[in-house]
C-alpha positions as CSV (number, residue, x, y, z in Angstrom):
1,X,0.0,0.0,0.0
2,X,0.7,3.7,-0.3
3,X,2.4,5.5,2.1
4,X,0.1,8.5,1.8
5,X,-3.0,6.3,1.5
6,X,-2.0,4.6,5.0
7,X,-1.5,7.8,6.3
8,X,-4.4,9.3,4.9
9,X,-6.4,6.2,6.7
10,X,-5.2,7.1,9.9
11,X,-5.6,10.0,9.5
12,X,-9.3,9.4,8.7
13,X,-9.9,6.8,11.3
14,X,-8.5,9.2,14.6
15,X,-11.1,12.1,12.9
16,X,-13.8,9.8,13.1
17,X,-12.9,8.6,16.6
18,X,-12.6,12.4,17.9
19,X,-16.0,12.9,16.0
20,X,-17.6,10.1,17.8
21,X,-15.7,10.6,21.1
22,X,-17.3,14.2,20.9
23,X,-20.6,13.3,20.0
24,X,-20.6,11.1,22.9
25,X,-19.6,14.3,25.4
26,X,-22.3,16.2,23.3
27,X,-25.3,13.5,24.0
């Protein structure tokens, strides 16, 4: 694999982590 894609993922998949984790304080 790319190593921008992989970064990219990561990247991607910590966002949606911080987006869930800050929905969670939200609800």
């Amino acid at each position: 694999p790319n190593e921008k894609d992989k970064l990219r993922k990561e990247v991607k998949d910590s966002s949606l982590e911080c987006h869930r984790f800050g929905a969670k304080i939200l609800t």
